[in-house]
C-alpha positions as CSV (number, residue, x, y, z in Angstrom):
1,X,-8.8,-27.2,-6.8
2,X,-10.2,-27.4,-10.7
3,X,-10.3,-24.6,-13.5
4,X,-11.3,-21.7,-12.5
5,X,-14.7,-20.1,-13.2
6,X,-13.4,-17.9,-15.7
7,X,-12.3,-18.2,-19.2
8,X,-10.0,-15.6,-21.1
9,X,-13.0,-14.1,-23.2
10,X,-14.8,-13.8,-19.9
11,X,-12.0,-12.0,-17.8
12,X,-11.2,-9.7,-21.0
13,X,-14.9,-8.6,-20.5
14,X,-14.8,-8.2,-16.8
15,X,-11.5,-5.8,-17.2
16,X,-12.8,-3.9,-20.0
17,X,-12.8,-1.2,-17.3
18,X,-8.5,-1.5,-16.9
19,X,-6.2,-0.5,-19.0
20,X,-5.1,-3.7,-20.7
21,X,-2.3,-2.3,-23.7
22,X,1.3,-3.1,-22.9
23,X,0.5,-5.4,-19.8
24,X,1.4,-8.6,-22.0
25,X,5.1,-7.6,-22.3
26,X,7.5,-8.0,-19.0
27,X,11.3,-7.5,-18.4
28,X,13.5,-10.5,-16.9
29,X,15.3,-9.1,-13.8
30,X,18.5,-9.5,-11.7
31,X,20.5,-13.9,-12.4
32,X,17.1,-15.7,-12.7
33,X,16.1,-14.6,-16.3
34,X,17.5,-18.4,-17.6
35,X,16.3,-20.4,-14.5
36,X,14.2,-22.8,-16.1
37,X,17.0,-24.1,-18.6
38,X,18.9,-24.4,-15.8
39,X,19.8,-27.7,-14.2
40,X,18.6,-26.9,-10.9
41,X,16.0,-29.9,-9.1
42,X,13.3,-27.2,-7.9
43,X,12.1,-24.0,-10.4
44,X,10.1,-21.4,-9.5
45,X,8.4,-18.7,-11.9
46,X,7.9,-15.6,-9.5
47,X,5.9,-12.4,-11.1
48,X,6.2,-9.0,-9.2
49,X,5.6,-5.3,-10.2
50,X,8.6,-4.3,-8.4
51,X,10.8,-1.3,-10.3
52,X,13.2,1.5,-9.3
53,X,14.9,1.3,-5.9
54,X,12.2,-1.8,-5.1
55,X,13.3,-3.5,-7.3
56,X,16.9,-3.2,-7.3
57,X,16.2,-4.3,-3.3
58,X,14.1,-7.4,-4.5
59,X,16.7,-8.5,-6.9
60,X,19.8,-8.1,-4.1
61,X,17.1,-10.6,-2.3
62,X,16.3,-12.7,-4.6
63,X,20.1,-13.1,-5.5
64,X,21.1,-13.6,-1.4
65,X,18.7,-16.9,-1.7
66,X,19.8,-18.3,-5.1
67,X,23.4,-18.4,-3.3
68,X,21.8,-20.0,-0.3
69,X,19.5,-22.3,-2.0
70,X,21.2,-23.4,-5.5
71,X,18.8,-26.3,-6.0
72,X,16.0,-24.1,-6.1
73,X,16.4,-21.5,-9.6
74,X,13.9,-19.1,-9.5
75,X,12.8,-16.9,-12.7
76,X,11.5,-13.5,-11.7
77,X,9.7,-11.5,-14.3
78,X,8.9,-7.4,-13.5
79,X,5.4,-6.4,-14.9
80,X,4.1,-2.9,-15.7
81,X,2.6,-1.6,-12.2
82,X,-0.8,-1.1,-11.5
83,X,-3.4,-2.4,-13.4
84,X,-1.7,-4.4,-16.1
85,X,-0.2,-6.3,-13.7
86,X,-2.9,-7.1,-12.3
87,X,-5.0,-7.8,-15.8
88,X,-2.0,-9.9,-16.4
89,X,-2.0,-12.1,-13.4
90,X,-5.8,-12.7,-13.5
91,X,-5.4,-13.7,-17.1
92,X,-3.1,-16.1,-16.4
93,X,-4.5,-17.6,-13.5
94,X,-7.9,-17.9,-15.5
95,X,-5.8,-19.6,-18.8
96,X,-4.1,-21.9,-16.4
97,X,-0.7,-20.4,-17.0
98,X,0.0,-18.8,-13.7
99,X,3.5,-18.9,-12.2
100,X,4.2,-20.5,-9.3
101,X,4.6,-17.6,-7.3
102,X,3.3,-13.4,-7.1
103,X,3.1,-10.3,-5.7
104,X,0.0,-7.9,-4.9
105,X,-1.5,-5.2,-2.7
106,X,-3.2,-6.8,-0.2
107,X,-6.0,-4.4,-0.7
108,X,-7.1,-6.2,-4.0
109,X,-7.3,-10.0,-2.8
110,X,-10.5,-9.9,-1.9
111,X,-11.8,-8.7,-5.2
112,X,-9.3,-11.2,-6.8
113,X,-11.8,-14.0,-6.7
114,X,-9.7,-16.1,-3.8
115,X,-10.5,-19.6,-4.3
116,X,-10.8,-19.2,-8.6
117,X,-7.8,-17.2,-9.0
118,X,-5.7,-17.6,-6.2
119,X,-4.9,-20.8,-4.3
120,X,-4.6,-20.8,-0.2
121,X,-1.2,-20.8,0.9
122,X,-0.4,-23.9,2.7
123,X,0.4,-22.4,6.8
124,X,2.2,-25.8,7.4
125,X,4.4,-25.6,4.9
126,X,5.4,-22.2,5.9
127,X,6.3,-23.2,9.1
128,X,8.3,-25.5,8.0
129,X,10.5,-22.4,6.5
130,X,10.0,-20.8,9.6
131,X,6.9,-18.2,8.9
132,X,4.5,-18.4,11.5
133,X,1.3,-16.2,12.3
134,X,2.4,-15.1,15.4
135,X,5.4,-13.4,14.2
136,X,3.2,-10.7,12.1
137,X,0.9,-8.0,13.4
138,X,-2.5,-9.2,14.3
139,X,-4.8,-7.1,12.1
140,X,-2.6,-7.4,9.2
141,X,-2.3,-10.8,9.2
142,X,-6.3,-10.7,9.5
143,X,-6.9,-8.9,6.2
144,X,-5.0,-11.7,4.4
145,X,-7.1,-14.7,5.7
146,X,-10.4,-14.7,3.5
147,X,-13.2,-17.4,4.7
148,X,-10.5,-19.0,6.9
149,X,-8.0,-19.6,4.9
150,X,-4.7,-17.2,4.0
151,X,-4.8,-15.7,0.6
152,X,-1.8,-13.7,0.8
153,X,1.7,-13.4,2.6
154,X,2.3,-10.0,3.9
155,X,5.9,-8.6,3.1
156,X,5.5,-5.1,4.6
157,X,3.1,-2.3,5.2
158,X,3.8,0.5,3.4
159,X,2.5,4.1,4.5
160,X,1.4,7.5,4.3
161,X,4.0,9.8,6.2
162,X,4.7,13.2,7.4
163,X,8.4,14.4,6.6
164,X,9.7,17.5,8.5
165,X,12.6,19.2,8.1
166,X,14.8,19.1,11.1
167,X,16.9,22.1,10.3
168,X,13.7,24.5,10.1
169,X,11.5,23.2,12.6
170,X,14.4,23.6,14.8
171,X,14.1,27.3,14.3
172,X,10.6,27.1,14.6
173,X,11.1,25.7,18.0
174,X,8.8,22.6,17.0
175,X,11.4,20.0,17.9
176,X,11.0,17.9,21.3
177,X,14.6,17.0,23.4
178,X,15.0,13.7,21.3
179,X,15.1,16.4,18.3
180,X,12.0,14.8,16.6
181,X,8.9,16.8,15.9
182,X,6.3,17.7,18.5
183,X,3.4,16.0,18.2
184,X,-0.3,18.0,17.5
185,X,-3.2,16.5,19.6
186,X,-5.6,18.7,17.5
187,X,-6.4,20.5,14.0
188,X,-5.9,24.0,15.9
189,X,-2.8,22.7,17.2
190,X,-1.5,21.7,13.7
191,X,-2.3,24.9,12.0
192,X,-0.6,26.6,15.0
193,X,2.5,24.5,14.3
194,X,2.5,25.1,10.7
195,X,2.0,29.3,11.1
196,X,5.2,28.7,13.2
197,X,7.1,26.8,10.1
198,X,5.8,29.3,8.1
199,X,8.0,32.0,9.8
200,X,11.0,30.1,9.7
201,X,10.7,29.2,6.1
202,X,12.6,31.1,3.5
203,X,10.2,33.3,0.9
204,X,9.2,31.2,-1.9
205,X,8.3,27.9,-0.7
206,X,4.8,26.5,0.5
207,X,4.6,25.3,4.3
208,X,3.5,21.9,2.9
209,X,3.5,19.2,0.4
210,X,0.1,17.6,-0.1
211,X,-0.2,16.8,-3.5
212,X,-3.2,18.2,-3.8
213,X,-4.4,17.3,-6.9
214,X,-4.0,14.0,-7.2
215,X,-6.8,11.2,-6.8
216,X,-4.9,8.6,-5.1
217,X,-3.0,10.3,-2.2
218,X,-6.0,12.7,-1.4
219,X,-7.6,9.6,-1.0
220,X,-5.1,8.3,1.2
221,X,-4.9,11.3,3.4
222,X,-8.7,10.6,3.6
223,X,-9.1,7.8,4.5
224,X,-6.4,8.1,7.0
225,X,-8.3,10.9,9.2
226,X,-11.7,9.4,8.2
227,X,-10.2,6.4,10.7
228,X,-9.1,9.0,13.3
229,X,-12.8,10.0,13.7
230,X,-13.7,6.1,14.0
231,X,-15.3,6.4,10.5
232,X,-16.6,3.4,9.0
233,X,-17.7,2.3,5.5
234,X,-20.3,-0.4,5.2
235,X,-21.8,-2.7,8.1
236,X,-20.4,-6.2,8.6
237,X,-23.2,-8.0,5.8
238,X,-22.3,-5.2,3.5
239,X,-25.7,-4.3,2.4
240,X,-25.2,-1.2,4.2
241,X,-23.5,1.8,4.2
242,X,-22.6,3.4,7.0
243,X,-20.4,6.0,5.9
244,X,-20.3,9.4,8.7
245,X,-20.9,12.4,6.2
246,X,-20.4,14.3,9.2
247,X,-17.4,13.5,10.2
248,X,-16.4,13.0,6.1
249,X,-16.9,17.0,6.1
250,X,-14.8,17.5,9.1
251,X,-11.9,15.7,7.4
252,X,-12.6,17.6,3.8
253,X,-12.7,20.7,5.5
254,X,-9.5,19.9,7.2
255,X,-7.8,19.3,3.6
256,X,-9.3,22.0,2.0
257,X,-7.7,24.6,4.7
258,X,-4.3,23.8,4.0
259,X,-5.0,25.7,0.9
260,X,-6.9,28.3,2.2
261,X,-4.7,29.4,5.0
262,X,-1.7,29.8,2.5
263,X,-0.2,26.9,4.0
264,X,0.1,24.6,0.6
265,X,0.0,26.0,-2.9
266,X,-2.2,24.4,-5.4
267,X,0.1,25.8,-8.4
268,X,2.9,23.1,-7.4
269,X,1.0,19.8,-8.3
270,X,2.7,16.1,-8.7
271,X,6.0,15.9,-6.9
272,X,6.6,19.0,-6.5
273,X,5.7,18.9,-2.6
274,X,9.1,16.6,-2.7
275,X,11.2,19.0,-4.4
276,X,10.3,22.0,-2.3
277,X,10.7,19.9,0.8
278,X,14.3,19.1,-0.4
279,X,14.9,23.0,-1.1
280,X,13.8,23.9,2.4
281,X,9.9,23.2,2.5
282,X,9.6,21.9,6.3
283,X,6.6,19.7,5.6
284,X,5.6,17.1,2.9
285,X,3.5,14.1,3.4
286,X,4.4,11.6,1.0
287,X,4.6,7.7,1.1
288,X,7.1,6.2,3.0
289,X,9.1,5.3,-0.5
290,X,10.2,8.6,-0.5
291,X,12.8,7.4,2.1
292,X,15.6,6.9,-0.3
293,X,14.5,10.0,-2.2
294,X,15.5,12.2,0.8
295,X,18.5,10.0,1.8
296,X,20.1,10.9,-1.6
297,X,19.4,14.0,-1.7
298,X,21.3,14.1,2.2
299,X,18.3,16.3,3.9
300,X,17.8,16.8,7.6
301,X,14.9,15.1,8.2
302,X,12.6,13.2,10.0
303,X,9.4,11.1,9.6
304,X,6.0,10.8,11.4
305,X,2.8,8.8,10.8
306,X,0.7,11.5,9.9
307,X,-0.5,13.8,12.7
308,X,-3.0,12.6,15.0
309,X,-5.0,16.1,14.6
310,X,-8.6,13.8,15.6
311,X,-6.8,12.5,18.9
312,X,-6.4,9.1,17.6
313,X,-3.1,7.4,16.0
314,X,-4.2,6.5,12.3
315,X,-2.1,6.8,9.1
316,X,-2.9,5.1,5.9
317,X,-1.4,1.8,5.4
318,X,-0.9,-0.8,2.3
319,X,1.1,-4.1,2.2
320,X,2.9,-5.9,-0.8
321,X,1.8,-9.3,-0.1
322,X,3.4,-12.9,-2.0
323,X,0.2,-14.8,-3.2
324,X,-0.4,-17.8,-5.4
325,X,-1.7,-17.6,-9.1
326,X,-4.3,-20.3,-9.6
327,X,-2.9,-23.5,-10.7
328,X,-5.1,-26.7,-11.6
329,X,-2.7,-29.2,-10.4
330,X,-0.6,-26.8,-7.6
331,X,1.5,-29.2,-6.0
332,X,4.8,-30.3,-5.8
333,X,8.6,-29.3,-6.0
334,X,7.4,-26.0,-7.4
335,X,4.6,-25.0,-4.9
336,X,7.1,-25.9,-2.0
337,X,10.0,-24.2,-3.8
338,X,7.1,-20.7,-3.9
339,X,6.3,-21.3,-0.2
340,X,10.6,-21.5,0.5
341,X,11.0,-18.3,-1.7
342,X,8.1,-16.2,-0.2
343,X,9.4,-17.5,3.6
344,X,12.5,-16.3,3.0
345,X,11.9,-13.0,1.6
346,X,9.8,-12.0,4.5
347,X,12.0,-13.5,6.5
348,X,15.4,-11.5,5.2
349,X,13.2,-7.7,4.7
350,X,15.5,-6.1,6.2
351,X,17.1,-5.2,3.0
352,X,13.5,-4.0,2.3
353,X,12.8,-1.6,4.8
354,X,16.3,0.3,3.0
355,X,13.3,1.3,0.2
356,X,11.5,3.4,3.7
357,X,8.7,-0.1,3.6
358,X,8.0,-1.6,7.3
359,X,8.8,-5.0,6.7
360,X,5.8,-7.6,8.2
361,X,7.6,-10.5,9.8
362,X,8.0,-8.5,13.4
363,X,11.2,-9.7,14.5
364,X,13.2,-7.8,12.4
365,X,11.5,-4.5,13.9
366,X,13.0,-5.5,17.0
367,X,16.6,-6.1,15.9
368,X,20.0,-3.5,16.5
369,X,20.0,-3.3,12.9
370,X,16.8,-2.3,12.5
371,X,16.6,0.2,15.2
372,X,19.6,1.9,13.7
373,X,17.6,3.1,10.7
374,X,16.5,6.5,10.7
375,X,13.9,7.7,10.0
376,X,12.2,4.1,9.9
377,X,13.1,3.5,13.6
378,X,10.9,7.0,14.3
379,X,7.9,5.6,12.3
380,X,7.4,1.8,13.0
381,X,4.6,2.2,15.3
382,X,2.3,2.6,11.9
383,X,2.4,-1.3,11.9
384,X,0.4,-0.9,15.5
385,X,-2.6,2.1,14.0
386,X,-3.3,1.0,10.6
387,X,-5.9,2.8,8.7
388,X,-6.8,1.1,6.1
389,X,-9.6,0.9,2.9
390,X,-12.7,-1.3,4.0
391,X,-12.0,-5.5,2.9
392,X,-14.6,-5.2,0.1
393,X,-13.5,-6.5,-3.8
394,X,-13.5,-2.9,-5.4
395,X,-11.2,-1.4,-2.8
396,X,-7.2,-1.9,-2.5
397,X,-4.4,0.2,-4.5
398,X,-6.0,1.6,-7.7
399,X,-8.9,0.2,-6.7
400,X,-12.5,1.0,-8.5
401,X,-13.2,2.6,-5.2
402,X,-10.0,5.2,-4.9
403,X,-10.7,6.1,-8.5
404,X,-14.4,6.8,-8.0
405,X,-13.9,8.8,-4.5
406,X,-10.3,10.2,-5.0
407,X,-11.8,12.8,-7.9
408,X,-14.6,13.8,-5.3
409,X,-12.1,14.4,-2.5
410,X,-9.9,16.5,-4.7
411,X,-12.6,18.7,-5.8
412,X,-13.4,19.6,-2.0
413,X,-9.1,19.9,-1.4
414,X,-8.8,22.6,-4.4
415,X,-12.5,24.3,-3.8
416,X,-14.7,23.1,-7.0
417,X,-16.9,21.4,-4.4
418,X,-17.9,22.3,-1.0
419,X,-16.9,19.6,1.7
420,X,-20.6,18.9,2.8
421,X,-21.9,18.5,-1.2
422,X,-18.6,16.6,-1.5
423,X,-19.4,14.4,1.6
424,X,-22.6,13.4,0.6
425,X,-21.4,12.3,-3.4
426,X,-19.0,10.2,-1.4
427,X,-21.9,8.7,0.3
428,X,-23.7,8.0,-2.8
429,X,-21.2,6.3,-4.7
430,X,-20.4,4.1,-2.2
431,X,-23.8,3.0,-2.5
432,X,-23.3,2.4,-6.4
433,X,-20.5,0.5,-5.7
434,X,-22.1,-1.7,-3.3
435,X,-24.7,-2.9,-5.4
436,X,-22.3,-3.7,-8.3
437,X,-20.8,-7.1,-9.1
438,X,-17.4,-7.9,-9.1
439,X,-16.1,-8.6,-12.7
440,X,-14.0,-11.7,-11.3
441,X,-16.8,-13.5,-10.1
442,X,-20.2,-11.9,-10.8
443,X,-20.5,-11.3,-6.9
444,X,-21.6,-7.6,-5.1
445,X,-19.8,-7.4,-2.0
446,X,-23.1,-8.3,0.6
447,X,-22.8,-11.9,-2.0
448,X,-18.8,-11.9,-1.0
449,X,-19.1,-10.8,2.6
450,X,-19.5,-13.8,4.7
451,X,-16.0,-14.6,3.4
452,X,-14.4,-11.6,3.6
């Protein structure tokens, strides 16, 4: 496909923005760290910004297929997350020094410069590993494919829950006969059912985890009930923004009276909506990684998509996605041996979805094993009412556009800002960001939209 449009001097200056220091350095993980001395006929460099409990799962998968496929040694390096993993990968796809294989929120391909710093997977070739389209969710396998061609390999979606405690909703009487949580149709119906928690909760804990003062999972509440309203962000050219400050109010006020009904405290910031919840909080809405959290910690629980208080099934969604790092001469033992890695991870997620992710590839939602995970069994219908950020290059996880409109969201949440003033800021920096270029390629969105 030729260099790519970008040299190392260039990409420095279009990052100058992320935070660069300590994303050169990487840790070797799980039996691969010496795969490319190893006398194996097919090796495969894989990057991923997988640590903690992912990454322990990843590893256990990684190892299953190097005992399966022992002509194929795979060297998997862990990255910082966030964005020095991303600087990282962008640099080394510009330098020509990609691996062969990586990993990254599906929300940031289409600012990744698809085409210059990714490659196109090759559909064929994953069929021949036994990956095909119609065995992932429609819309999610949509957001991958930019100008017609797939940019990135879903592995799950991962997403925005609300966690109830069994044993106290119980008393509350806020359990339906299967013994899961009554679902609200309405924000008066929610408040309603969190006044009843509220009685049955012992003195000293809030009625709810939000965390309320960060940027990121305000943002994610957001634009979770933004979706529920039908909001939308920018017409299809994108030279337009169409963003509903009405119904942007509606949500912020929604927020911002979880705190002023007495139902979440904003002196318990960061996790601390975790730890109350494990101490006898009945509420928390937290990603769906705090699965193995609460499994440790051996609470009775349960876990929703996040309530559909607008009347419409919407929680916010991310994927981990495998995608391929430009190389100027892709192609090969080493490009197949990528495509035979990422088909088989996706294929074998199962060990994934232990982490509380949803894996992608849909047959494996459907299997005994599957449906004997609780409380993943209870929440698998987020794959079918994703709400996700708008396809646009400065959106995706830590995005430009979560860090510009998470700040203004929290200052409605914790009362700095009123929700209409706050609203209408959100408006007007979506319209800054529409007219900026996109440091990977020089393009504003409208220039990027007929591919995306």
């Amino acid at each position: 496909m030729g260099q790519p449009g970008l040299n190392r001097r260039q990409m420095l200056a279009g990052l100058g923005g992320l935070t660069i220091a300590g994303s050169f350095g990487f840790a070797a993980l799980g039996t691969g760290a010496d795969a490319l001395a190893s006398g194996a006929r097919t090796r495969v460099r894989y990057w991923n910004l997988f640590s903690g409990g992912d990454g322990y799962n990843m590893v256990s998968m990684l190892d299953a297929f190097r005992k399966e496929h022992p002509d194929v040694a795979v060297k998997d390096s862990t990255l910082q997350w966030g964005n020095p993993f991303y600087t990282k990968l962008a640099m080394a796809a510009a330098g020509n020094r990609a691996p062969d294989l990586g990993v990254m929120h599906l929300g940031r391909v289409t600012g990744f410069s698809p085409g210059r710093l990714l490659d196109p997977w090759d559909v064929g070739l994953l069929a021949k590993y036994g990956v095909r389209e119609a065995d992932f969710n429609p819309e999610l396998w949509r957001r991958a494919v930019i100008d017609g061609k797939l940019y990135a390999l879903p592995l799950d979606i991962h997403v925005q829950l609300c966690f109830y405690r069994k044993d106290v909703l119980r008393t509350a009487g806020l359990l339906d006969s299967d013994g899961r949580m009554i679902s609200p149709a309405s924000t008066d119906e929610w408040f309603a059912m969190l006044k009843e928690a509220r009685a049955a909760t012992r003195k000293g804990l809030q009625t709810i985890g939000l965390w309320l003062n960060d940027q990121n999972f305000q943002w994610w509440f957001f634009v979770a009930f933004y979706t529920q309203l039908g909001g939308t962000w920018f017409d299809e050219a994108r030279t337009e923004v169409t963003f509903d400050t009405d119904k942007a109010t509606r949500v912020l006020e929604f927020l911002r009276r979880h705190i002023t009904d007495g139902y979440a405290n904003p002196n318990f910031g960061g996790g601390a909506g975790a730890e109350q919840f494990i101490n006898g909080s009945p509420f928390a809405w937290e990603g769906n990684w705090s699965v193995p959290v609460f499994d440790t910690a051996k609470v009775d629980y349960g876990a929703t998509p996040l309530p559909p208080v607008f009347g419409r099934q919407a929680t916010h969604a991310e994927s981990h996605a495998f995608v391929l790092p430009h190389q100027s001469g892709r192609g090969g033992a080493a490009n197949e041996g990528a495509h035979q890695l990422a088909a088989y991870i996706v294929k074998h997620a199962q060990a994934w979805a232990g982490g509380g992710h949803i894996p992608a590839y849909t047959p494996i939602l459907t299997t005994p094993g599957y449906r004997k995970l609780n409380p993943q069994s209870e929440y698998v219908s987020a794959m079918d009412h994703q709400a996700t950020e708008p396809k646009v290059w400065f959106a995706g996880s830590t995005g430009i556009l979560a860090q510009r409109i998470g700040p203004v969201i929290v200052s409605s949440t914790m009362g700095s800002a009123k929700p209409d003033a706050a609203a209408r800021r959100m408006k007007s920096a979506l319209t800054g960001l529409l007219a900026m270029k996109n440091p990977m390629d020089g393009k504003t969105a409208a220039q990027g939209g007929a591919v995306a």
